[in-house]
C-alpha positions in Angstrom: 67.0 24.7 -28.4 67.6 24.1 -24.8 66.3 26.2 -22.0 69.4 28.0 -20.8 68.1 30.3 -18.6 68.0 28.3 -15.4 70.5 26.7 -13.1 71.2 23.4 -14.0 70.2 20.2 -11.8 73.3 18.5 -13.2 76.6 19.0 -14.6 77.6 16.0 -16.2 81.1 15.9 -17.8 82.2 13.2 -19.6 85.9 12.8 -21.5 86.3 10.2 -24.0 89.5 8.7 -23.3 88.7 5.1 -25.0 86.0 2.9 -26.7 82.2 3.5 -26.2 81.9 3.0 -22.1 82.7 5.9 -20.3 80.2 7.9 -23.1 77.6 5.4 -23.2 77.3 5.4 -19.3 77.2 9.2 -19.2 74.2 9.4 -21.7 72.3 6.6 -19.7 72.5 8.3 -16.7 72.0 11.9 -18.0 68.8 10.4 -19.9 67.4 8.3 -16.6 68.4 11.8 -14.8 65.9 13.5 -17.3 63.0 11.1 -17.9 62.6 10.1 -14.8 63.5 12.9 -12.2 62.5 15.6 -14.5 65.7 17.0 -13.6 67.3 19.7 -16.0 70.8 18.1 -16.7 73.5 19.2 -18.7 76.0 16.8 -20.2 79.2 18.0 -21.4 80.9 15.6 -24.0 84.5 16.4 -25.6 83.9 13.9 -29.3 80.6 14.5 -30.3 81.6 12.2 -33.2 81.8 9.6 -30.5 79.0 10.2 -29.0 77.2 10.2 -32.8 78.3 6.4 -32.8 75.2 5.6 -29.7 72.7 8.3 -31.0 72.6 9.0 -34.6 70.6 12.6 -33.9 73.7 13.9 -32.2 75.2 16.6 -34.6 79.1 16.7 -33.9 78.8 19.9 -35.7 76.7 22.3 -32.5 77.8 23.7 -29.2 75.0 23.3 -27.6 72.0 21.0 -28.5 69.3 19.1 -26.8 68.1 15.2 -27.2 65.7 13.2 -25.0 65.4 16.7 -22.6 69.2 16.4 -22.0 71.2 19.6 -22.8 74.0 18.6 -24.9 76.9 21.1 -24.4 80.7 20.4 -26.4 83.4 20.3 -23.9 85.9 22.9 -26.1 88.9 25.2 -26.0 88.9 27.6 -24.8 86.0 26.8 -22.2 83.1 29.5 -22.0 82.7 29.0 -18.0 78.4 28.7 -17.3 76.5 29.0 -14.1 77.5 25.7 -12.5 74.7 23.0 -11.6 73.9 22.5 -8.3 75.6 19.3 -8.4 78.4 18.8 -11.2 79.9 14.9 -11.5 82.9 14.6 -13.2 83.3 11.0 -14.7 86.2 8.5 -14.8 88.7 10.8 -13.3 88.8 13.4 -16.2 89.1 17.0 -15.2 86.4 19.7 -15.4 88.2 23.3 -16.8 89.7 25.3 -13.7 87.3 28.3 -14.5 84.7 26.0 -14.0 85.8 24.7 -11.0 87.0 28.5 -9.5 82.8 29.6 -10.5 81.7 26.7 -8.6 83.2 27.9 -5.2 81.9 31.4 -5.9 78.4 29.9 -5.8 76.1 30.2 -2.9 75.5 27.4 -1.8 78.2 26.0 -3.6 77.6 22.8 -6.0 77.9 19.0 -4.7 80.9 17.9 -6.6 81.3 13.9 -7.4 83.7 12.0 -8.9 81.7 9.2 -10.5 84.9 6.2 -10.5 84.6 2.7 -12.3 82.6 -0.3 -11.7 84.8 -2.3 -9.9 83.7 -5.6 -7.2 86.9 -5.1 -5.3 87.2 -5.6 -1.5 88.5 -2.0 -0.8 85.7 -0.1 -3.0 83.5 0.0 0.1 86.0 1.4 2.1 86.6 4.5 -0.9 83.3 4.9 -1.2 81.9 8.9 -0.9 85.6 9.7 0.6 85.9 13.5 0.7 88.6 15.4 -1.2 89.1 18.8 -0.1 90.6 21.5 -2.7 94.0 22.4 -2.0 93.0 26.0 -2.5 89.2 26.5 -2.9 86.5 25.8 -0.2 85.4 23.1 -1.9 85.0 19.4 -1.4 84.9 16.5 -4.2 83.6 13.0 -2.7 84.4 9.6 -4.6 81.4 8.0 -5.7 82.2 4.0 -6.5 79.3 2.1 -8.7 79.1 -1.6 -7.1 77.5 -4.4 -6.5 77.3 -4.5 -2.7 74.6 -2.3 -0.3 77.8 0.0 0.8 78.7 1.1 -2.3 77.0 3.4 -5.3 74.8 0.9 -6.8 74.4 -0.4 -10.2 73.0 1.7 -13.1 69.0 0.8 -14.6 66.4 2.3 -15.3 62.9 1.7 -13.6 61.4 0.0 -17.1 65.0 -1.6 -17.8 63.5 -5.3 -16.5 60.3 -4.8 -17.8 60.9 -4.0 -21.5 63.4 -6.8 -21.1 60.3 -9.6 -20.2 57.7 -8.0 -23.0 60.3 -8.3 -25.3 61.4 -11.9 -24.4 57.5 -12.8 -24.8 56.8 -10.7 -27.7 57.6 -12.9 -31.4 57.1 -9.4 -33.8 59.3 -7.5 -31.0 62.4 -10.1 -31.9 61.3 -10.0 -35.7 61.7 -6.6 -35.5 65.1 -6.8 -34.4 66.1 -9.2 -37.0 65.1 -7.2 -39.6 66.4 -3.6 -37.9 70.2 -5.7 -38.1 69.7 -7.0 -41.3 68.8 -10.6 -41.2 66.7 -13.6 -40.6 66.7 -15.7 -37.5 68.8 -18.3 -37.5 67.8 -22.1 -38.1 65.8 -23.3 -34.9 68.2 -25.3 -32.5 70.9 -22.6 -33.1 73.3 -21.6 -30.2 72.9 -17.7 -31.0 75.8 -15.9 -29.5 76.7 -12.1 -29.6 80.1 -11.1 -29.7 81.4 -7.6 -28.3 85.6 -7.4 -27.6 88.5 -5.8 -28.1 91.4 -7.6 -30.3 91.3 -10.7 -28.9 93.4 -13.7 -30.5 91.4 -15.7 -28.7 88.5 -14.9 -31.5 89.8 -17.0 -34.0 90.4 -20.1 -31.6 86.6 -19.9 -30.6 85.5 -19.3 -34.4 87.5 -22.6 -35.2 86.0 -24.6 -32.5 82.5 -23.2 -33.5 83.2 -24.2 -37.0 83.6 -28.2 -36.1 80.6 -27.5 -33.1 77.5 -30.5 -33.2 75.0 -28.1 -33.1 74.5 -24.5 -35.9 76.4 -21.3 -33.9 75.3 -18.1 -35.2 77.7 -15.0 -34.1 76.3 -12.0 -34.3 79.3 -9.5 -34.3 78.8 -6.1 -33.9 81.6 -3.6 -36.0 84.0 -3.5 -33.1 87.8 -3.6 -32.4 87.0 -7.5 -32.5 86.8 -7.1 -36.4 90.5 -7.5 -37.7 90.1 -11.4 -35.7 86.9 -11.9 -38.0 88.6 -11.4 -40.3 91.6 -13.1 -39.9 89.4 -16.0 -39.8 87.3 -15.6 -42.6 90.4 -14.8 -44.5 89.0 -11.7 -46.3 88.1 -8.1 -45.3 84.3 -7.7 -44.0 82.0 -4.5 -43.3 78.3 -4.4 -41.9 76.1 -6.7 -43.9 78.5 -9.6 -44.2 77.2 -13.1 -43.7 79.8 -15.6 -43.5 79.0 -19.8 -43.4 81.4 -22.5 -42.7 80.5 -25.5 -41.1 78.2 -25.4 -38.1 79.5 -21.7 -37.9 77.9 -18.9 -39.1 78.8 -15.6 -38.8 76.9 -12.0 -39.2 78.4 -8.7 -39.3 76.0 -6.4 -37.9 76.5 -2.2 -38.0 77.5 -0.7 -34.8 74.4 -0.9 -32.3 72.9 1.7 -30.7 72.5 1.4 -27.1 68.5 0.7 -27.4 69.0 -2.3 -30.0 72.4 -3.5 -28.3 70.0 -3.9 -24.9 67.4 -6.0 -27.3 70.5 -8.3 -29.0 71.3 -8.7 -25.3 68.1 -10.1 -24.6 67.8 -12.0 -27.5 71.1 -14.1 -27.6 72.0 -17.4 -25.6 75.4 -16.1 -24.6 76.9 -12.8 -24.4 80.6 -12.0 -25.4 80.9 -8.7 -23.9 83.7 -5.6 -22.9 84.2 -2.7 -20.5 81.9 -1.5 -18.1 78.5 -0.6 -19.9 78.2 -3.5 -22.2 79.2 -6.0 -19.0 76.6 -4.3 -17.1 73.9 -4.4 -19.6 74.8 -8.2 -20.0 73.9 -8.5 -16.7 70.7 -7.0 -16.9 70.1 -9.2 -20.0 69.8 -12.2 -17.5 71.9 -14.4 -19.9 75.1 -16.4 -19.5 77.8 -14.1 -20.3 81.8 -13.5 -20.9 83.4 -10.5 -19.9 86.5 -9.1 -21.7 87.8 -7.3 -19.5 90.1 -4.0 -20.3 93.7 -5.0 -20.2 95.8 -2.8 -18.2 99.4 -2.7 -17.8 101.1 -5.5 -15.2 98.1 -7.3 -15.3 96.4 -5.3 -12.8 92.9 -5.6 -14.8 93.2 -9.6 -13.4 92.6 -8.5 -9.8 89.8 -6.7 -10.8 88.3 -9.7 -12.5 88.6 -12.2 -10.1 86.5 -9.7 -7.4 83.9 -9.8 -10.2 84.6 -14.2 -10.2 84.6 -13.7 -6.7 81.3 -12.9 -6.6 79.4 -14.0 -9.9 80.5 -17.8 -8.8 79.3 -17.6 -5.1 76.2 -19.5 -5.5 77.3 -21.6 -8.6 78.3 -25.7 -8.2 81.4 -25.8 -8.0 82.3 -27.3 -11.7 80.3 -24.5 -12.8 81.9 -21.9 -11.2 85.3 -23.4 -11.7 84.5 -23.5 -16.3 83.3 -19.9 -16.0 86.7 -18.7 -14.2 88.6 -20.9 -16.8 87.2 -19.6 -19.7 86.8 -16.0 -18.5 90.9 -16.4 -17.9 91.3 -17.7 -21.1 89.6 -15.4 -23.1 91.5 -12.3 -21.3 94.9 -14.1 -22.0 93.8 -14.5 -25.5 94.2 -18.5 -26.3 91.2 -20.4 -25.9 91.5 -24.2 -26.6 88.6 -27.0 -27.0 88.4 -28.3 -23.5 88.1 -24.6 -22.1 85.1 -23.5 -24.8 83.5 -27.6 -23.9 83.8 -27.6 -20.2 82.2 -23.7 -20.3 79.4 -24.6 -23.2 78.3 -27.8 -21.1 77.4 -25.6 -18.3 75.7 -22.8 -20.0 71.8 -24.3 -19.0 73.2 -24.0 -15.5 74.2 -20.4 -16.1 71.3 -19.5 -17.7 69.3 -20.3 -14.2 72.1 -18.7 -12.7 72.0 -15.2 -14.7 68.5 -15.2 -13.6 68.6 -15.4 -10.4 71.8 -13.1 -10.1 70.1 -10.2 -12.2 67.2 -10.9 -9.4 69.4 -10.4 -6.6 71.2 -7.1 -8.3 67.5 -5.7 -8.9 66.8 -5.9 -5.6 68.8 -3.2 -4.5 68.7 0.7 -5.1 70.1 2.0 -8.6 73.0 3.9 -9.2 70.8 7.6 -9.9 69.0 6.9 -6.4 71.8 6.6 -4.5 73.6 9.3 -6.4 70.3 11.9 -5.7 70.1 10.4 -2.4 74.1 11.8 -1.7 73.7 14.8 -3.3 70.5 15.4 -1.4 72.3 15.0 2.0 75.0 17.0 0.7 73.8 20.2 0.0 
């Protein structure tokens, strides 16, 4: 059970309002928290079941629990109101209980309180960053924290061995057997483009699976059970579950289980190109050092498209110019949901070009502090 008798380091409270992102960022940040600041952290999560979906231990069923060191508490109603941490972070603009927040400004000193915000490469995030928000009543103050890509900003979430399990698993062959047989197969024929796929519903999927079909060289898609399935399936013209191998063509198509976040990293790694979504499976793409498409989160008005060309803005900087200009193509594409032949040709003929170019850009992101750093760093100054 976990040790409740302390003050917490950490409040960390994370609603699930959609998809696997906002929980899957919460738990790799409560975990780095843990294992590598020996911090005691308490994460606060209201769908266990959710959760269940990126660690298998997690038992919807308790109220309180621990894995990896973390506390594990269920965000209920009615909330029983704890000793706040010394610093609580609220994620992705949900809202902590009122009781909680009314024993936070009875404490002495009184809790750092952050609003951890979304990933965004947007000119004005800079400006945003750490902003204090005094409570209209309470003597307290919330501060904005913005993850992003720049030196002003909150930094990118990794752990310290994130790039180093990466390389011993791109040089170890039982490592990448391993993962073969953990999903359920056999490496595909040598000479294969091997592409993982990771989106919401997407029309767009069955254009690509059609040009892959008729495509000179074997394409194995690796598709993980996401909301990209009812496309799949379209496709194939028949219902498929986990297991699932499909072959048509130069195409061929594997259904794998959902991933946790450990073997999602390593199918990362493994894969040529990346099809991925959100915010924590774009990041970890990233990290992955591979060529990569991001589907972006559609929001209403098209006000997601501004937020991906800040990320094109950037990613395409150092790339020649017909490079740069395939990738914001086919990105466009893919988030409008029609992908023809010329856009999936012009982007495939430059993918050695973005492989150097992945490289080089994970370098540069490494190179800077890490989101938990910065965020300890804050807090530290803070208090």
């Amino acid at each position: 059970m976990p040790n409740t008798s302390s003050r917490p380091d950490w409040d960390i409270f994370c609603q699930v309002i959609d998809n696997f992102g906002d929980i899957g960022i919460c738990w790799r940040l409560a975990r780095q928290l843990r294992s590598e600041r020996q911090l005691h952290v308490r994460l606060w999560v209201d769908e266990l079941e959710v959760f269940r979906a990126l660690r298998p231990e997690v038992d919807p069923g308790l109220s309180m629990q621990e894995l990896q060191g973390v506390e594990i508490r269920r965000w209920e109603t009615p909330f029983v109101t704890p000793l706040p941490a010394h610093a609580v972070l609220e994620t992705f603009a949900c809202r902590i209980p009122e009781a909680f927040i009314a024993a936070m400004a009875q404490q002495s000193p009184r809790p750092v309180w952050i609003n951890l915000d979304y990933l965004s490469a947007e000119a004005w995030v800079p400006g945003f960053h750490t902003l204090p928000s005094p409570h209209p009543r309470l003597p307290l103050n919330k501060s904005f924290f913005f993850p992003g890509f720049s030196r002003d900003t909150g930094g990118l979430l990794r752990e310290r061995d994130l790039l180093a399990r990466r390389q011993q698993f791109a040089a170890s062959a039982e490592q990448q057997a391993a993962l073969w047989r953990q999903t359920g197969g056999a490496p595909p024929p040598v000479g294969s483009l091997l592409v993982s796929l990771f989106a919401y519903e997407n029309p767009a999927i069955k254009d690509l699976l059609l040009l892959w079909q008729e495509a000179p060289m074997p394409v194995c898609c690796l598709a993980s059970l996401s909301r990209a399935l009812p496309a799949i399936e379209s496709y194939a013209g028949q219902p498929l579950k986990a297991g699932a191998l499909l072959r048509r063509g130069a195409l061929e198509i594997r259904i794998l289980p959902f991933l946790e976040q450990d073997l999602y990293d390593r199918l990362l790694w493994l894969c040529d190109l990346n099809f991925v979504r959100g915010e924590d499976s774009f990041l970890r793409a990233q990290w992955a050092a591979r060529p990569m498409v991001w589907h972006i989160y559609p929001q209403q008005a098209a006000a997601h498209i501004a937020k991906l060309d800040a990320f094109l803005d950037l990613y395409c900087t150092d790339l020649p110019t017909a490079s740069a200009s395939a990738v914001r193509e086919f990105w466009h594409a893919w988030s409008a949901g029609h992908v023809d032949a010329a856009h999936w040709w012009r982007f495939a003929s430059c993918l050695p070009t973005l492989r150097e170019h992945a490289k080089r850009w994970q370098e540069g992101l490494a190179s800077e502090d890490d989101l938990s750093t910065r965020l300890l760093r804050f807090a530290r100054s803070s208090l």
